[in-house]
N, C-alpha and C positions, 0 to 999 in steps of 0.2 A: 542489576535491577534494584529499585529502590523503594522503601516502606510504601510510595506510591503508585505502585503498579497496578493500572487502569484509570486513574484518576486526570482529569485534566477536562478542555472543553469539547478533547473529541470523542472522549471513553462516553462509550451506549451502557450497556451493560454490565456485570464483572464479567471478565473472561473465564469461560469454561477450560477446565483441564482436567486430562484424565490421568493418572500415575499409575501404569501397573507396576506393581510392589511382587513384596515379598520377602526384600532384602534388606541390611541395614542401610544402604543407600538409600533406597523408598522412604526409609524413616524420616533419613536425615532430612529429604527433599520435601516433603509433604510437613516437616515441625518447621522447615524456612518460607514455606509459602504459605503456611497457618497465620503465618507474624504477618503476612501484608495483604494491605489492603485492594479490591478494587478486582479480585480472583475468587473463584468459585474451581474447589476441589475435590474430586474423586478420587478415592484409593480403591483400586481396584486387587483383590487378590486370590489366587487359586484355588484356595480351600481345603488344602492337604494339611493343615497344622489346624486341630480342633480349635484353640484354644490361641489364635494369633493376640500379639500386644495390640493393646487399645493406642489409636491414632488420634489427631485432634482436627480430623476430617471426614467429609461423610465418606463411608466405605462399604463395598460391594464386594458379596466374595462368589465364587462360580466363576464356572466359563460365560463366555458371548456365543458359542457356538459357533466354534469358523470364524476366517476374515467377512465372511459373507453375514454373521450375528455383528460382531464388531462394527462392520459397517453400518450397519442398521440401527444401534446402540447408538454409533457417533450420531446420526442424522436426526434422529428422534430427540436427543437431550442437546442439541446443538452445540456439542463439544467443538472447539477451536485449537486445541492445543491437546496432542500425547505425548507423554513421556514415559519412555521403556527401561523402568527399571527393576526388571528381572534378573533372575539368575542367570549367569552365563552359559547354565546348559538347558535354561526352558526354550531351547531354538524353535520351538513351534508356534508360541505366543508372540516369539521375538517376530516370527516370519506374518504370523497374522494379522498382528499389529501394522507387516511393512505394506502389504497388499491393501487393509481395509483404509490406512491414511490415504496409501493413493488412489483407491477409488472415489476417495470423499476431499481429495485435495486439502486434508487436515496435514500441516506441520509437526512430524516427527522427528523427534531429539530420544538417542539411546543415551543412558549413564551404564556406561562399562570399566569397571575398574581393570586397571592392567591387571596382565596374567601374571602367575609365580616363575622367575625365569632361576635356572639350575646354579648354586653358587658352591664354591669351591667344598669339597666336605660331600656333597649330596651325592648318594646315592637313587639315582631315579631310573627308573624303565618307562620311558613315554608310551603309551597304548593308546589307538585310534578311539577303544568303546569300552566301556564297564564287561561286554562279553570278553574281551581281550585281556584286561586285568586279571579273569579269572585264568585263563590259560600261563600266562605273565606266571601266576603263581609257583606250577610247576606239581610235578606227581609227590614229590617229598613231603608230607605232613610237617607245617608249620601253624606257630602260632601268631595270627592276623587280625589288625585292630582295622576294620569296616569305620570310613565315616564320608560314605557317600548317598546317607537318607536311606531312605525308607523303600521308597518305590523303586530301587532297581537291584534289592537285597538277593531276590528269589533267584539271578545268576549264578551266584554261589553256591546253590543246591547241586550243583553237577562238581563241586568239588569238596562231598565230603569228609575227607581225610583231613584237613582241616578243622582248627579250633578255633573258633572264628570270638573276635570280642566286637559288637557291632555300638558306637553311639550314635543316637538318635534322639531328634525333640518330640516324635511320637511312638506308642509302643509299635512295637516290631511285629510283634502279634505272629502270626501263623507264617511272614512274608519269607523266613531261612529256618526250613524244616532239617537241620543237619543234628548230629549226635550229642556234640560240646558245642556249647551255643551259649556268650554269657553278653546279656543287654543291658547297655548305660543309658537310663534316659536322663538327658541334661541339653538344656540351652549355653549357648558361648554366649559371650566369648570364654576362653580358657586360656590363661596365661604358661609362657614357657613353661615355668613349675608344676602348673596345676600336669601341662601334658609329657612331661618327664614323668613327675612319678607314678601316672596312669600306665608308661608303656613299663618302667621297671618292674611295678607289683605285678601286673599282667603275665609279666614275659612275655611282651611282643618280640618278634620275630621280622616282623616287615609289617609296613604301612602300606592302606589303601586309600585311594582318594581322587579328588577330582580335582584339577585346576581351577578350582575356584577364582584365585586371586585373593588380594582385599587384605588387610593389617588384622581384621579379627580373628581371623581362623591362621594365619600362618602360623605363631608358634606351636601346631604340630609339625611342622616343615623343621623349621626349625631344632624339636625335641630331636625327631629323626635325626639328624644330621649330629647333633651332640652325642646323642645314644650311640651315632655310628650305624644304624639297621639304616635295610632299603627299603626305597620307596618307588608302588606299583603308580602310575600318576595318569590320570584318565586327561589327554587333551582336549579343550573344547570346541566343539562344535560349529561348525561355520553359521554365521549370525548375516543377518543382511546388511549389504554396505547405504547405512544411513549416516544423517550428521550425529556428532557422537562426542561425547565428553567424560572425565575420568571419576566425578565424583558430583556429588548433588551443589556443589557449591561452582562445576564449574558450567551449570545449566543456567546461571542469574543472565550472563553477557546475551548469549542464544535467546532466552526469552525477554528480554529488554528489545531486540532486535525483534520480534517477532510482533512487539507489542506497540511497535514503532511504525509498523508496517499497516497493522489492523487500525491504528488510530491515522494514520494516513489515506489507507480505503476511508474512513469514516469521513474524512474529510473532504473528500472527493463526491461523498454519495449527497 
């Protein structure tokens, strides 16, 4: 896609698009469609981080209320274009997002970064759900570095015996009411270094975590693995089969095609 996206003798209007965010993908994708011209963008995102980074687009935070809100959202601002670049385990918005497109015959493109796949060295225990990681852990009191957010900390509470070290980009607040309970609040990314010497002063014991994916967060995967400790690894979630691309850079070709398409209706009409 090129500086001129929408521009030409059969572009109407800028083309509407909507980005659910949240991620550093979101970022990247919504600072490359900031640069060209002939688009008109929304950031759309959750709400769970007080104090999200400032975008260089207009930005909405809150649910839609259901695919059934979603779709009503698309019809109203006459959005033509979504792209789902959530988290790999907000499967509910992902799923919302698939339903309200098709009922609005709006074109949707997912950015999903691959997953973390097990390399030589790693100690991992794959688990279906964050309630599994907690069992994963076992009755033995160990010492557990938490870095799977905020909102699904309160699982842990049934495995007190545990000394849990939890980081987070929001406080933890009342969410892991256990005995030894010590909270990092910190934004990544975190380099190898930074996440070695957090597990050494620590004394961690095993890592938790989610399959995220993605180059910013893995040198924890990575610290793990040097340190030698295991790693508890929440799989994720099944996502709906739409068209789908690896990184915000490889959503240009997809929307150049999309855009090709609208300006060909136009010329028909």
């Amino acid at each position: 896609m090129s500086r001129t996206v929408g521009q030409g003798p059969c572009a109407r209007h800028p083309m509407r698009i909507l980005v659910l965010g949240g991620t550093s993908e979101a970022s990247a994708l919504v600072a490359l469609l900031a640069a060209e011209a002939g688009v008109a963008v929304t950031l759309s995102l959750a709400g769970r981080t007080a104090a999200p980074r400032p975008e260089p687009v207009a930005t909405r935070i809150g649910g839609f209320g259901g695919a059934e809100g979603l779709a009503q959202w698309l019809a109203e601002t006459g959005t033509e274009v979504v792209i789902d670049a959530t988290h790999p385990f907000a499967a509910r918005i992902s799923a919302n997002a698939a339903r309200a497109c098709a009922a609005r015959s709006v074109p949707l493109l997912a950015v999903r970064r691959p997953a973390w796949t097990r390399e030589e060295g790693d100690r991992w225990t794959e688990v279906g759900s964050v309630a599994a990681s907690v069992e994963a852990l076992g009755a033995t009191p160990k010492k557990v570095f938490l870095t799977i957010g905020r909102q699904e900390l309160s699982a842990f509470a049934r495995a007190p015996q545990h000394r849990y070290v939890v980081r987070t980009i929001e406080p933890v607040g009342d969410a892991l009411p256990v005995p030894d309970l010590v909270c990092l609040s910190a934004r990544g990314p975190f380099t190898l270094e930074d996440e070695i010497r957090i597990m050494r002063e620590a004394g961690i014991e095993v890592l938790v975590t989610k399959n995220s994916g993605g180059a910013p967060t893995y040198p924890k995967i990575a610290a793990a693995r040097r340190l030698g400790l295991p790693v508890v690894i929440v799989a994720r979630p099944a996502l709906p089969e739409v068209p789908s691309v690896p990184d915000a850079e490889g959503s240009r070709a997809w929307l150049a095609a999309v855009l090709r398409a609208r300006q060909e209706a136009g010329a028909d009409s």
